[in-house]
C-alpha positions in Angstrom: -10.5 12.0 20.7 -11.2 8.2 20.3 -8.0 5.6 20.1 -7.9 3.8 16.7 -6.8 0.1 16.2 -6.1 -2.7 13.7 -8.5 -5.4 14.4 -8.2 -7.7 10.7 -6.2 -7.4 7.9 -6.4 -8.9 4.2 -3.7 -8.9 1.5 -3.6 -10.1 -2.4 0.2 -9.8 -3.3 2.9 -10.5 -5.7 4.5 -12.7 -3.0 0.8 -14.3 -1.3 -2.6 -14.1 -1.4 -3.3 -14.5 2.6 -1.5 -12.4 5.9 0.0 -15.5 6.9 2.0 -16.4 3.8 2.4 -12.8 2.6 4.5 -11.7 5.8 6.5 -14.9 6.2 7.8 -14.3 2.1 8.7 -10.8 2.7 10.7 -12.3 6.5 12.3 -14.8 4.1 13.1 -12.3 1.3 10.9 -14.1 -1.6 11.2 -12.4 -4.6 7.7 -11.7 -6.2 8.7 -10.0 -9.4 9.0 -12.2 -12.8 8.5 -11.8 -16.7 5.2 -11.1 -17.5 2.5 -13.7 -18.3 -0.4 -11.0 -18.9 0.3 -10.5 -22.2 3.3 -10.8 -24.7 6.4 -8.2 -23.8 8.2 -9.3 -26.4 8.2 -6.0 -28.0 8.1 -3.8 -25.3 10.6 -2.3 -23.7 9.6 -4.0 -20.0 9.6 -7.4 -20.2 8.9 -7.4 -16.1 6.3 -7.4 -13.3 5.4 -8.6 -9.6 1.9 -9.9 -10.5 0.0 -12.0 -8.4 -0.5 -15.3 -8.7 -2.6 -18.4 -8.0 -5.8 -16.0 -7.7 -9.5 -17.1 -7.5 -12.1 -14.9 -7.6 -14.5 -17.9 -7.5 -12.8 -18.2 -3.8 -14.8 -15.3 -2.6 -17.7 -14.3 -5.3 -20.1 -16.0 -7.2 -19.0 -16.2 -11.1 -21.7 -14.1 -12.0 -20.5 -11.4 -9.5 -17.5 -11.8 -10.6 -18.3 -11.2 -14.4 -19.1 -7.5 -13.0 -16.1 -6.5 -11.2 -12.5 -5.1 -12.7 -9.7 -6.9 -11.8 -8.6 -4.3 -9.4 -12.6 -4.7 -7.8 -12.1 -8.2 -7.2 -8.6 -8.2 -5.6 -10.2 -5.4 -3.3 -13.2 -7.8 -2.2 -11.2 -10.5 -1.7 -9.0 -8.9 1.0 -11.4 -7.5 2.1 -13.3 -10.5 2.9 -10.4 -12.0 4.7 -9.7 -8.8 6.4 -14.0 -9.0 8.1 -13.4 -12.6 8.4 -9.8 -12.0 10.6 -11.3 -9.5 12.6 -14.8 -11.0 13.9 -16.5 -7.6 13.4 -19.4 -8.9 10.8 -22.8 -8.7 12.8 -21.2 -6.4 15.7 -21.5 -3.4 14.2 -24.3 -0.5 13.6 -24.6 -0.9 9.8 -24.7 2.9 9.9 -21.5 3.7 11.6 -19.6 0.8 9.4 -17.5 2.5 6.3 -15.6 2.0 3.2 -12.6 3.7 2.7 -10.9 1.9 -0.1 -9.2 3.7 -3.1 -7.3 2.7 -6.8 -4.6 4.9 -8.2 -5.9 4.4 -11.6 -9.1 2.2 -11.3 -10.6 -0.2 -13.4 -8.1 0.2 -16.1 -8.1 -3.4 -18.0 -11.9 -2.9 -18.6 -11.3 0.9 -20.0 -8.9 -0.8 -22.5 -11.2 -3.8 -23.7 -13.8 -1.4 -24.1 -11.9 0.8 -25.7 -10.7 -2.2 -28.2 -14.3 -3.4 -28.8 -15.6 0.8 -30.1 -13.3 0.7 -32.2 -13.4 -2.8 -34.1 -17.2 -3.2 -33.1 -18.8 -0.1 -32.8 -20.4 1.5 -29.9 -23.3 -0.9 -29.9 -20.8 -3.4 -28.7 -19.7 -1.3 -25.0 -20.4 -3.2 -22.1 -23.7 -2.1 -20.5 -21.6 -2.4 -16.8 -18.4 -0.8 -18.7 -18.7 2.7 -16.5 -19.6 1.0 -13.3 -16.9 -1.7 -14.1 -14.2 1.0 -14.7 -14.6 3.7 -12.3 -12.6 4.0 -9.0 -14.9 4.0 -6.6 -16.6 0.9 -7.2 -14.1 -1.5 -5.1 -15.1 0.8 -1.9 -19.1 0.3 -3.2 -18.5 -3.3 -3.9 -17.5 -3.8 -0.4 -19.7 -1.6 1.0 -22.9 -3.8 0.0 -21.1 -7.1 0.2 -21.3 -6.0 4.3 -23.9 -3.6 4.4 -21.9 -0.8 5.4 -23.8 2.1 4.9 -21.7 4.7 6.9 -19.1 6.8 5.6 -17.9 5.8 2.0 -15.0 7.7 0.8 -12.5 6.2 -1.8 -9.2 8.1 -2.1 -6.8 8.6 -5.3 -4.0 10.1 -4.7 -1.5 8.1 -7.3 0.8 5.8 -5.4 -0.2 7.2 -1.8 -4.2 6.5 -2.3 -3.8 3.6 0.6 -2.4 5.5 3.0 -4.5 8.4 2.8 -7.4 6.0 2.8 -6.3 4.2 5.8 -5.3 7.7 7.1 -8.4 9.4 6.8 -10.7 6.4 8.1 -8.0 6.8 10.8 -9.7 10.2 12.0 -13.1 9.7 10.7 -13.1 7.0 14.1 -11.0 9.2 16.1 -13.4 12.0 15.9 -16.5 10.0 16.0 -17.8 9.6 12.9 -18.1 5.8 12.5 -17.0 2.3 15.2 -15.6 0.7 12.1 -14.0 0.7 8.9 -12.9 -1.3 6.0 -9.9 0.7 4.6 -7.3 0.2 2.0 -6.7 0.1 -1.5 -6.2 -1.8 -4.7 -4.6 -2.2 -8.1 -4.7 -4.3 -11.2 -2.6 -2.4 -13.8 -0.4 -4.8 -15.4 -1.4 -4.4 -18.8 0.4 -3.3 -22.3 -0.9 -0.1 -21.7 -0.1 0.7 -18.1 3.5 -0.9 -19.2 4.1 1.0 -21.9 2.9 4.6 -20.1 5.2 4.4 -16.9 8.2 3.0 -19.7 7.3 6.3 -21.7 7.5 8.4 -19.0 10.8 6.7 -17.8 9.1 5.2 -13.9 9.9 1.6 -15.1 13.1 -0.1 -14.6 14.8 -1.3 -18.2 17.1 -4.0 -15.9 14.9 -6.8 -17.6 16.6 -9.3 -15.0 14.0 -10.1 -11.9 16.6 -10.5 -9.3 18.0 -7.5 -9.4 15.3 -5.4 -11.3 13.8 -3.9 -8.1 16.5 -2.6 -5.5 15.6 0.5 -3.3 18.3 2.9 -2.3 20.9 0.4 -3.8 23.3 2.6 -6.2 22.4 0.5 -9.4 18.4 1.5 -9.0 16.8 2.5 -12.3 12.9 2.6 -11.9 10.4 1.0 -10.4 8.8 -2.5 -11.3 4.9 -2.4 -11.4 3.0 -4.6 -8.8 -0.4 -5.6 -8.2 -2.9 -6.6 -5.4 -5.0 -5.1 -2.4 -4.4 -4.4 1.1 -7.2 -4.2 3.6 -7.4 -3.7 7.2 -10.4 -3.3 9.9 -10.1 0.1 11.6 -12.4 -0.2 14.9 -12.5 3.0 17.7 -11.1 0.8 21.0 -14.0 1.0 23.2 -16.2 -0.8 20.3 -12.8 -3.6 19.8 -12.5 -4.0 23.2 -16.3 -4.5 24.1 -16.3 -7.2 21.9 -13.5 -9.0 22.9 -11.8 -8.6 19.5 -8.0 -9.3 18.7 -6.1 -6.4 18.5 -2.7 -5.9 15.8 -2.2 -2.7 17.1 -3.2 0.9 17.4 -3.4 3.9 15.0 -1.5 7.0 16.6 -0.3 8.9 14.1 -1.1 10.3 10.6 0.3 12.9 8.3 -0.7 14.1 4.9 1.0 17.1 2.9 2.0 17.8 -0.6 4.9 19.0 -2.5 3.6 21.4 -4.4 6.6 21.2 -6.7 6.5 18.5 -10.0 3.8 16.3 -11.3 6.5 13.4 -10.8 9.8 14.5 -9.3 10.0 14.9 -5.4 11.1 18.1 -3.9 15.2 18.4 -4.1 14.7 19.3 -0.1 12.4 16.9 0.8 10.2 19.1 2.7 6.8 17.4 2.2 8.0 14.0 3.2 9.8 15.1 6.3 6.6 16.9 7.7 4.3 14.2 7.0 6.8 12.0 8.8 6.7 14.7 11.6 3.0 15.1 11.8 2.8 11.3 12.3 5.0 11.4 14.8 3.3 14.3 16.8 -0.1 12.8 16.4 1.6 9.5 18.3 3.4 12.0 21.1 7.1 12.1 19.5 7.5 16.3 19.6 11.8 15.7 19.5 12.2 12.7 17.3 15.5 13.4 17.3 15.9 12.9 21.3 14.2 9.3 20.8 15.6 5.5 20.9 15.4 5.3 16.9 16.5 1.9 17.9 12.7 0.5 18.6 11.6 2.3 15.3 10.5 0.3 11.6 9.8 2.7 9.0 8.7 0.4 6.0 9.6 2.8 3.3 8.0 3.9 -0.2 11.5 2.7 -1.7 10.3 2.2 -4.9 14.0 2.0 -6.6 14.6 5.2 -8.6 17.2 7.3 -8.0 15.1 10.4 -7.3 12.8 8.8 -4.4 15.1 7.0 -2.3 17.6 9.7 -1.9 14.9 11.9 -1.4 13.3 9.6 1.3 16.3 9.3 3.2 17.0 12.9 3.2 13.4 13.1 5.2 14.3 10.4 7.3 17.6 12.2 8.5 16.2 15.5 8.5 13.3 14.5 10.9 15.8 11.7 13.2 18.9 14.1 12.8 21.8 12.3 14.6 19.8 9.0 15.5 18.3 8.4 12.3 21.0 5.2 11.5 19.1 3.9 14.4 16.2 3.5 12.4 15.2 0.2 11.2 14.4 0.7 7.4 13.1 -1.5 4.4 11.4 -1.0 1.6 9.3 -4.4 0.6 8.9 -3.2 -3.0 12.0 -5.0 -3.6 9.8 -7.9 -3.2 6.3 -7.3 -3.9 7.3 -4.3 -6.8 5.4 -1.2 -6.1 1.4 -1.8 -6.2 0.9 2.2 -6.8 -2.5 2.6 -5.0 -2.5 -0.8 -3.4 1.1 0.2 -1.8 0.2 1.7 1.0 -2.2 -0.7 2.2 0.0 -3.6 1.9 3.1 -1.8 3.4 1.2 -0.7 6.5 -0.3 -4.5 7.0 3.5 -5.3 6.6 4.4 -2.5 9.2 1.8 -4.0 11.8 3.2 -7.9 11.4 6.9 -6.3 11.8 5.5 -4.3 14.7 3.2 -7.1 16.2 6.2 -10.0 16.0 9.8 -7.5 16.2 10.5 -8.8 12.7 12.0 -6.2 10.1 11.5 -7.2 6.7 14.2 -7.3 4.2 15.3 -4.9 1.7 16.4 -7.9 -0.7 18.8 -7.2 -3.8 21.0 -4.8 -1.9 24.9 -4.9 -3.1 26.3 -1.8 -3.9 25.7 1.3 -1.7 24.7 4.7 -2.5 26.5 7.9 -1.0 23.0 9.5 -1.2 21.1 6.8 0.5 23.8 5.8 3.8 21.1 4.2 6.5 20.2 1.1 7.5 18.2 -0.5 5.3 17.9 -3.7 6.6 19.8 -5.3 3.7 19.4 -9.0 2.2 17.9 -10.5 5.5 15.1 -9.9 8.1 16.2 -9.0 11.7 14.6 -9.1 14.9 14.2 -5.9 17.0 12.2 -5.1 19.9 9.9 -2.2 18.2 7.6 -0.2 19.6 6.9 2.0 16.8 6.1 1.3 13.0 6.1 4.1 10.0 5.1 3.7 7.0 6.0 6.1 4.2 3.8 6.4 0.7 4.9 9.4 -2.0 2.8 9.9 -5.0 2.9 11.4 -8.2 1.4 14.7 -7.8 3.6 15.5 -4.8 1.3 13.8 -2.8 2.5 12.5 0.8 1.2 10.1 3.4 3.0 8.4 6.5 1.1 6.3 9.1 2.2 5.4 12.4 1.1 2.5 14.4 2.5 1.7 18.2 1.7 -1.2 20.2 -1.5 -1.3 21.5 -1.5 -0.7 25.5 
């Protein structure tokens, strides 16, 4: 089997809208959650959101491109672009082993709802000749695809709040066992809008704490939901030989990957954990770790899914002990949705270019807002301020509705 590594990275975020800016935030603890500008909360009851901020699509597309493109498309593109542009690889790769694996939990979503709006005060003659093309999920991953004539293996993933991690996961071993040199992977998500708002409020996901400094706090006893995020997350898969041919910069390498599903609730997480733990442990395998309970948990980040409700993070770190057994305070742990808010199927993507940067400088981000401890969730989670460690190993954890599970694991390349 081939090695795997990072070679470019791209973010749009709640707390910046390049890799340089984004990582030194979450270091710092920047908060990127505030009351919503979108549209007027005043009568609903989530008045909060980390939404991004300062965003030009003109930056990266034409207007007329842009016209074309949901939100959640042109947040893709954008890190994207950075992501080609960090990495080098335009022009050094067979157009027909380069692919797109970029996913959205929920898709074009705004356009759906204007649409929608427009039938029924217009008619159908009014719908938006690019309304399906505009709304579907797949058509951040074709977007990308022509803007670099990538015409290998396309495959956008939704699986709910762990659709960038699989995506990143499965470009992972599309490389690995020779299917394609390259890949632009990741997802995105643009989904702050009255409707999105009031369907995770409904369905009781949201937080009601209508206070941004202490609205998102994973595994802190006071947690009561998560706050909705936005953005993309993109990073340049490349098999080594190909990277290393080219004289390319190298984040780090791709070792592990593990994907299973509850099989339990549509939203709830198994009361034993059992999913997460093994996707931890096949992660861990893939990278070489058989006894992770016999290793220095010490050198270990595990960027969490964290997402501040009281059934995830106890959950999580019953996985987390389960699969580190004695060491697993050892662990260096942080969820950065208590800055960035959870980006559902941009998450993942953004949390494992966040693992890579704590991997690649032996920074841990913060899990800010942490004050009052939970008997259920007793490990380190890095509280209130960033630490240095000496890491050789970075997880990252994503856990979707649906009882879907991903973890990624990414070592320093050698």
């Amino acid at each position: 089997m081939k090695r795997v590594v990072v070679t470019g990275l791209g973010v749009i975020t709640p707390v910046g809208n390049d890799v340089e800016t984004f990582f030194a935030n979450l270091v710092n603890g920047v908060r990127g959650i505030d009351y919503i500008t979108r549209f007027d909360a005043a009568e609903y009851k989530v008045k909060i959101a980390a939404e991004v901020k300062d965003f030009n699509v003109l930056d990266y597309v034409q207007k007329s491109d842009a016209r074309r493109m949901d939100l959640y498309t042109q947040y893709a593109v954008a890190a994207a672009m950075q992501a080609v542009q960090d990495s080098g690889i335009a022009g050094s790769v067979d157009a027909g082993r380069f692919g797109v694996y970029v996913g959205s939990g929920i898709g074009g979503i705004s356009t759906f709802i204007k649409e929608a709006e427009k039938l029924l005060t217009g008619g159908p003659g009014k719908i938006s000749p690019f309304f399906v093309p505009m709304m579907i999920s797949n058509m951040a991953a074709g977007t990308i695809a022509i803007s670099f004539n990538a015409q290998g293996p396309c495959l956008p993933v939704v699986t709910a709040c762990a659709t960038s991690t699989h995506a990143i996961g499965e470009a992972f071993r599309a490389i690995r066992h020779g299917y394609a040199d390259a890949i632009i992977a990741g997802g995105s998500e643009a989904a702050v809008n009255p409707l999105a708002i009031a369907g995770f409020s409904n369905c009781m996901a949201l937080t009601f704490r209508n206070d941004p400094s202490s609205a998102s706090i994973p595994f802190d006893r006071r947690r009561d939901g998560f706050v909705l995020g936005e953005g993309a997350g993109i990073v340049i898969l490349e098999e080594y030989e190909h990277a290393v041919a080219r004289g390319a910069k190298i984040y780090a390498e791709v070792t592990g990957y593990g994907n299973t599903c509850d099989a339990y609730h549509i939203t709830a997480p198994h009361p034993e954990s059992r999913g997460a733990e093994q996707a931890i442990r096949l992660a861990l395998a893939d990278s070489g770790v058989d006894s992770p309970e016999e290793i220095d948990t010490g050198k270990i980040y595990f960027n969490a899914h964290g997402t501040s409700t009281p059934l995830n993070d106890a959950a999580e770190t019953r996985a987390i002990k389960n699969v580190f057994g004695r060491n697993a305070a050892g662990v260096h742990i942080s969820s950065t949705k208590s800055m960035t808010g959870h980006m559902l199927g941009a998450a993942g993507a953004v949390e494992a270019v966040a693992s890579i940067l704590a991997l690649k400088n032996g920074v841990v981000p913060p899990t800010i807002g942490y004050e009052q401890p939970d008997p259920d969730c007793d490990l380190n989670y890095t509280p209130n301020k960033s630490v240095h460690a000496d890491l050789e190993l970075a997880l990252s954890s994503s856990l979707g509705f649906g009882g879907h599970n991903g973890v990624l694991a990414f070592s320093k390349s050698k």
